[in-house]
N, C-alpha and C positions, 0 to 999 in steps of 0.2 A: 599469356600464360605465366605463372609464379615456377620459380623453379623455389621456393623458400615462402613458409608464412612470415612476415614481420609483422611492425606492432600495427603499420597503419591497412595490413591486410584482417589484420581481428579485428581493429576497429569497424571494418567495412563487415566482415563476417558479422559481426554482433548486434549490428542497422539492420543488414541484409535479414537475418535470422528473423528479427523481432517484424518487422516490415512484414514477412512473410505468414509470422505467425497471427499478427493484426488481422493479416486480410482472410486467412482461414479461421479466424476466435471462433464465430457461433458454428461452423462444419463442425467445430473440434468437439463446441460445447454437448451439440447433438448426438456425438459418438459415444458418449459414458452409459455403458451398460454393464460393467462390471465391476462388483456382481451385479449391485442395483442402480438402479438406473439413477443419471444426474447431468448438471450443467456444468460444470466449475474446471474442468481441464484446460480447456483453450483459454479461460483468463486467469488461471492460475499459472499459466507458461506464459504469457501476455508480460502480467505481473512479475513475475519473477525475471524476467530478461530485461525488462522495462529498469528495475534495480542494478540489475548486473550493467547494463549502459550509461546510466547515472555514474557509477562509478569509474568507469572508464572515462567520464568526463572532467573527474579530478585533476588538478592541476600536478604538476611532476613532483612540485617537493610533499606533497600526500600520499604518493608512493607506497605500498605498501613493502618491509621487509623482504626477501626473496626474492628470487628468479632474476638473475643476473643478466639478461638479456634485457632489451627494451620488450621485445615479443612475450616475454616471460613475465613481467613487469605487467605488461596489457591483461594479459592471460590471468595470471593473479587477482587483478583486479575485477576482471570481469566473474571469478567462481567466488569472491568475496562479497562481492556486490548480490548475486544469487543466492546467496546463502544467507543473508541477510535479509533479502526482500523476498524468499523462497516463500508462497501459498499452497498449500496442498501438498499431497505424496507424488503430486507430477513435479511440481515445483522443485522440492526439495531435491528427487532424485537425478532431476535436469542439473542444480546446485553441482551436485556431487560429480554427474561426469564431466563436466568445464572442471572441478576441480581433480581431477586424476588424469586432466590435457593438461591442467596448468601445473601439477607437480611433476610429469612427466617432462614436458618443454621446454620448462623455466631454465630450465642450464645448457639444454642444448645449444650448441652456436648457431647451427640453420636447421632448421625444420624441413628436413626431406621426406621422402616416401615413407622410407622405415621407420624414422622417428614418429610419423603419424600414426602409423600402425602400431606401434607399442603402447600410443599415449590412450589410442581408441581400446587395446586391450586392459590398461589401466583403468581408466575409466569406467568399463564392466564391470572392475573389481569395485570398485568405489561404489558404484551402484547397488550392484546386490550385496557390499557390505550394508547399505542403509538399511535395508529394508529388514526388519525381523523375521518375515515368512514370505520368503519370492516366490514370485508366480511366475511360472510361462506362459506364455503368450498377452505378455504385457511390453512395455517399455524395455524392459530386459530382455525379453528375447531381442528386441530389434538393435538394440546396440549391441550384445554376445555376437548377431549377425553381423554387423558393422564388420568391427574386430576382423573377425575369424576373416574375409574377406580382404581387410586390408591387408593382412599378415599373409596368405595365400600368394599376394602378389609376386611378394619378392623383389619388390620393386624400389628405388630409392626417387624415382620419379612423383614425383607430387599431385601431378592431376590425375594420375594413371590409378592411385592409391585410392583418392578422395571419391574419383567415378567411381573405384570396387566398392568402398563403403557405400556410399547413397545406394548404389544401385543394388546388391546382396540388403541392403537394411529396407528398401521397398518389397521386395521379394519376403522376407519375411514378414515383416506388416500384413502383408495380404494373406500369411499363414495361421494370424494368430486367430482367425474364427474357427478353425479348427482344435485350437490349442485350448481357447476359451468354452464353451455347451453358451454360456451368454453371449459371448459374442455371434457365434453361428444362428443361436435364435432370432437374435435382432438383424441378422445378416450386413452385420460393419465390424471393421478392422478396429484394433487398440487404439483411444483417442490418444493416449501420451503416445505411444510409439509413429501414431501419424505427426504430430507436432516434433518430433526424433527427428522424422525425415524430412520436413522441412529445414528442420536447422542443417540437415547434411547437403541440403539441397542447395541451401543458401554459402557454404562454403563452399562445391564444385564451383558455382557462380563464381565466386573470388577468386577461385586458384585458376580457372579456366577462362574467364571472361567471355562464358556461352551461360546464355541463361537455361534451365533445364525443362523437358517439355513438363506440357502442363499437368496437371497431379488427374486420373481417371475418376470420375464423379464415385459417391459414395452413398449409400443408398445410407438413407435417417432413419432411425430407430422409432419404432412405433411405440408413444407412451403412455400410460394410462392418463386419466386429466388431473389429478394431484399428487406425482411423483416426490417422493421423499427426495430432499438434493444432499448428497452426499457425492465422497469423490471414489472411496473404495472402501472395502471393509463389511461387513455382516451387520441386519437392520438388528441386531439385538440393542445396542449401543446410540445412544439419542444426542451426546454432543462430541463435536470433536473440538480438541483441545491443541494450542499450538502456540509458542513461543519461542525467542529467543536464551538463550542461557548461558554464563560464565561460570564454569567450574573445571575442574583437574577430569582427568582420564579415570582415575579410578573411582570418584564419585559419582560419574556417568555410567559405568557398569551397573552401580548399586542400583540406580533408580530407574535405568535402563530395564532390569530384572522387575521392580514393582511395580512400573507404566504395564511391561508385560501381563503380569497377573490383571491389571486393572480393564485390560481393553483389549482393540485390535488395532490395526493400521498403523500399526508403530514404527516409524519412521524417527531415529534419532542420528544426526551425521554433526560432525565438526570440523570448524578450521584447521590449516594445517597447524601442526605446535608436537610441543614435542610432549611425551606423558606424564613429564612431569610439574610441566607447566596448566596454568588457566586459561579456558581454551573455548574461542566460544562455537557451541554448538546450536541447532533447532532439532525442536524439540514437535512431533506432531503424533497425536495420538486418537482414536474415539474411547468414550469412555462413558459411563452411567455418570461416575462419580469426578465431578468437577473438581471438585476441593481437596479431594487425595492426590489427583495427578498433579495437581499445582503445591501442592505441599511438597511430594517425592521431588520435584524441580527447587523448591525453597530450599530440602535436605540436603541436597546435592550442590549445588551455589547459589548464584543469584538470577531469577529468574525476570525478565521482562518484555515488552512489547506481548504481553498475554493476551492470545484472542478466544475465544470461546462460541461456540456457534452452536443453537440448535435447530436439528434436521427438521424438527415438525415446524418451523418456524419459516420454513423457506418454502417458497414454490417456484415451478418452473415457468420462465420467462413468458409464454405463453398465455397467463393466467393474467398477466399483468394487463392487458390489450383489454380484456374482458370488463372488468370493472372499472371505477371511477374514483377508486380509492386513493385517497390525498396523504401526503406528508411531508414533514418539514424538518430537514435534518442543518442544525446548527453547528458553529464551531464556537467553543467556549475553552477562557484560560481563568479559572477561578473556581472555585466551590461552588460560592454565594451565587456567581452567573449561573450556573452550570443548572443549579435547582432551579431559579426564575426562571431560567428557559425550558427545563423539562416540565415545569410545573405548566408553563404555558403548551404544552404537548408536540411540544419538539424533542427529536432524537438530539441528542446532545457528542459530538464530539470531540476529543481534546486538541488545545489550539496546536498551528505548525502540524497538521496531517499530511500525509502522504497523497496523492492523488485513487493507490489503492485502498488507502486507509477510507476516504472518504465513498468510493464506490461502493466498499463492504456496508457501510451504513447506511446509503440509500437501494441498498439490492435486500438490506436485512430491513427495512421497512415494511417490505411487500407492497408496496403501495404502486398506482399505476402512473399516476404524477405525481413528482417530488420539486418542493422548493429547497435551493440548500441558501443557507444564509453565513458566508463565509466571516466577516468581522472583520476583516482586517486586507489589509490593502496588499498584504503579500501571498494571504490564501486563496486572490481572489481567481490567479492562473490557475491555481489544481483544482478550485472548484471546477471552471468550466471546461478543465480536461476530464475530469470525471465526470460532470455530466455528460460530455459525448460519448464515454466508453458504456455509462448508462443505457446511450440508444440503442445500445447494440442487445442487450438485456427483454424492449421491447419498454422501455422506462422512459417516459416523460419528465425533463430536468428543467428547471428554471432556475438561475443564477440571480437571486438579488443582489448587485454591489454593494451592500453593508459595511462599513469598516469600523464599526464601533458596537458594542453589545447593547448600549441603548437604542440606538438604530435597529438592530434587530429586535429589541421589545416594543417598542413602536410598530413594526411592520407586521409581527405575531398578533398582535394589538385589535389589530382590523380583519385581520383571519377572514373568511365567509366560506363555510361549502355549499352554499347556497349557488354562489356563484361557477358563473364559468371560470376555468382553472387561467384561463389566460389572462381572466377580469378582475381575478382574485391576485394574479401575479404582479398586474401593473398596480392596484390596490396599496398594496404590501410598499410595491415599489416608489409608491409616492410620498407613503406614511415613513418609510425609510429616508426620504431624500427631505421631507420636510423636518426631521431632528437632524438639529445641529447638535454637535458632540465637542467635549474637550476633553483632556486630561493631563493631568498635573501631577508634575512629577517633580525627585532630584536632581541636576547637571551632574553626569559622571566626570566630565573634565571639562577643561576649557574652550568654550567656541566663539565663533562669531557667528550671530543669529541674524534674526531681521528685526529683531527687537532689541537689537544690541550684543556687546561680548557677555558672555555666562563665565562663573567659577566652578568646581568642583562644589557641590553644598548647593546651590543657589537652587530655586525654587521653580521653573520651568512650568507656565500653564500655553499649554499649545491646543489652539481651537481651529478645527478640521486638518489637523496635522501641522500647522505649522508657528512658532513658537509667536505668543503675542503679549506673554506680561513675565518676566523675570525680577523676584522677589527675594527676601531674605526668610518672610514666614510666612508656613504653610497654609492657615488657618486666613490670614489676611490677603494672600495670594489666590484660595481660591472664592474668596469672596468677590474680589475684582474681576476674576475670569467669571462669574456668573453675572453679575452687573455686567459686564461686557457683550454678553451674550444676550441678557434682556433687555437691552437699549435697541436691538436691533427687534425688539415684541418676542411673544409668547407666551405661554395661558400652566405651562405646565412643567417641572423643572426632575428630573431624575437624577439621583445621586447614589453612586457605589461604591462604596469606600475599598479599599484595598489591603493585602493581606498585611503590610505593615504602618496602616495609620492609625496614628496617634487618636486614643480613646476620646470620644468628643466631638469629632471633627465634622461629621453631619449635622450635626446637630447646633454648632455653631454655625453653618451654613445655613442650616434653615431656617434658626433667630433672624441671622441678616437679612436673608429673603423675605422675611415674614415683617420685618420690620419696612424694609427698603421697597418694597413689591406685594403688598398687603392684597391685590387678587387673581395673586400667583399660587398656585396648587405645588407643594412641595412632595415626590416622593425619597426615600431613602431608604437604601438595603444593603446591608456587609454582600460587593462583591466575591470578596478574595482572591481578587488580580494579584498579580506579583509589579513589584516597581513601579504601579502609579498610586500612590494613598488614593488620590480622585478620578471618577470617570464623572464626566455632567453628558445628561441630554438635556434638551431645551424645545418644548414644540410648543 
């Protein structure tokens, strides 16, 4: 037993939580009935804690300002990480009560009974300040209950505290079908207030070193077969709207007030900061009107990381199993790629994604099998983390290891829905592994390669990543990396120039080729990569 939380006791809470929330996701997912019916709870709190853990994995001098404790420190880190990777109005308002533990705790020296219970009643405040119009018998009632329960103790005992919250915040969960007419008709409790009580559940564990009995089965909401998916909010309203944003306190009121008139489900919360400082908040709304909400956010600071979703565009996971519907969701860093690949009818999304970033794109597909074509040797972990969380969906993921955007036009190339999805996967995957790829770029400083030491300047052409001709110019450097590349055979040469080369440079290349390789097929297309003038395939 803890008689004090420290920081390697949140860390364990923070696994614990998420751990537990993983393993309830599709319970949770199936609990959204209010008011209308939906999926998106349990991996919008997946997602969102999934962030908040990431963060806490930062190393110590990444630290964020505040909370003078190491515990505080932790704490911190983990309601910025939330707040940042927050999905949905569960999400967000999960954000905010980690963060009214974390401004609550950060100073205290030990984290006793009391301290916990003031932080849990801070936290309530945090909460239904997000929210524009609280409801009972949501999320909010079960943490108000939490609260009220730790505070009743009187207690400066720590597990004694942490049992009154879980156990008052179950008791009310099981109240809010009453509190809800929707919930009572579908007869299940609040999906966020269940995922509440998981995470309380997961910290008794830590502070007590008893694991808690197991959660009473939950009866699943009967749904009609093409449920609109939404998280909360009235079906007048077709997208909902969601971003990050940097601006002051008082600019956030203004447009605070104009999100209002625009929609519902408005959810707007921010970091800690003071009011007169830039302060970053998220920003979640539904709305008819797309381009006013994101305008009132442009009015206001700078808005980014904008997602935009519409409801008739989703179905529930169920639907997926049914059909045979195909798709192929890419990662692209460039314009020029971005259109080749959509144009070949792939979902396009931007390079260095998120593992949830990438799951929203293949859940917004609707498709029943998806191929994701990562490109690059570092997205190729989140792809296949998102495709397992896909499973969960009822979503069929296949992962081609692509590490280069010609390799993935190559593999789009050969497409068949003809085929079986498994015969079409390994297809893809051979038309990918037969393009070799290079590209060619500037030395930012000096190294030592395997083709010798580089300058600052020097000309870098690296074929399957690793470096094989270092040059003084660009034009002559990649001529020799394609002569290099065609000496080993091939029938057909790809070239995508990038967002800073020099006017000419395909087209130079493909003189050479045409001269040097006369029944060599040359194609060429302004990619607009950043930092390499050339990408080549060669198949």
């Amino acid at each position: 037993m803890l008689d004090t939380l420290d920081a390697a006791a949140v860390g364990r809470w923070c696994a614990g939580g998420l751990a537990a929330l993983r393993r309830h996701q599709d319970e949770i997912d199936e609990l959204n009935v209010y008011p209308v019916p939906d999926g998106d709870t349990g991996t919008n709190l997946v997602l969102t804690l999934t962030s908040a853990q990431q963060a806490l994995a930062l190393a110590p001098g990444t630290l964020p300002e505040g909370g003078t404790t190491a515990h505080g420190r932790a704490l911190r880190l983990m309601a910025r990480g939330a707040l940042l990777g927050a999905r949905g109005n569960s999400g967000v308002i999960l954000s905010q009560i980690l963060r009214g533990l974390a401004d609550t705790l950060g100073d205290v020296p030990a984290v006793a009974g009391r301290a916990l219970a003031a932080a849990l009643r801070e936290a309530t405040t945090a909460a239904y300040a997000a929210v524009a119009r609280p409801v009972e018998g949501t999320v909010l009632s079960v943490v108000a209950a939490a609260a009220t329960a730790a505070e009743r103790t009187d207690s400066d005992d720590l597990c004694t505290v942490a049992r009154a919250a879980a156990t008052e915040a179950a008791r009310a969960l099981a109240r809010t079908p009453g509190q809800l007419p929707a919930l009572a008709r579908a007869g299940v409790v609040d999906a966020g207030g269940r995922g509440l009580c998981l995470l309380l559940d997961a910290l008794v564990e830590v502070v007590t070193g008893e694991a808690p009995a197991g959660p009473t089965p939950v009866a699943r909401p009967v749904r009609p077969p093409l449920t609109v998916v939404r998280e909360t909010g009235s079906p007048e309203y077709a997208y909902e709207v969601q971003f990050l944003l940097d601006a002051p306190h008082e600019a956030v009121t203004r447009m605070r007030a104009e999100l209002a008139m625009l929609g519902d489900s408005l959810v707007v919360v921010g970091d800690a900061g003071s009011p007169a400082e830039s302060t970053t908040w998220n920003v979640h709304v539904h709305v008819n009107d797309v381009g006013a909400a994101v305008e009132a956010g442009v009015a206001a600071g700078r808005p980014y990381r904008i997602s935009v979703t519409r409801f008739a565009d989703q179905a529930p996971p169920a639907d997926h199993a049914a059909t045979d519907s195909r798709a192929a969701v890419v990662v692209a860093t460039g314009v020029g790629i971005a259109e080749l690949l959509g144009g070949e009818g792939a979902t396009v999304v931007p390079g260095n994604p998120s593992t949830g970033e990438l799951l929203d794109a293949i859940r917004a597909t609707a498709a029943a099998r998806v191929v994701v074509l990562p490109n690059d040797p570092n997205t190729q972990t989140v792809a296949s983390a998102a495709a397992r969380e896909a499973h969960r969906f009822g979503v069929k993921v296949s992962v081609v290891p692509t590490r280069s955007p010609v390799q993935a036009l190559a593999a789009l190339a050969v497409r068949d829905p003809q085929r079986r999805f498994a015969d079409d996967v390994i297809a893809m995957a051979e038309a990918a592994g037969a393009c070799r790829y290079a590209e060619v770029c500037h030395a930012s400083r000096e190294a030592l390669t395997v083709a010798g030491p580089c300058r600052p300047g020097d000309v870098l052409a690296l074929v399957e990543g690793e470096v094989h001709l270092i040059g003084s110019d660009l034009v002559d450097t990649c001529a020799a990396v394609v002569d290099r590349m065609l000496g080993g055979g091939g029938e057909l040469v790809t070239l995508l120039t990038g967002a800073d080369a020099p006017a000419g440079l395909a087209e130079a290349v493909r003189e050479h080729v045409t001269r040097r390789w006369p029944f060599v097929e040359v194609q060429a297309y302004p990619g607009g990569q950043p930092h390499y003038p050339l990408l080549v395939g060669v198949e």
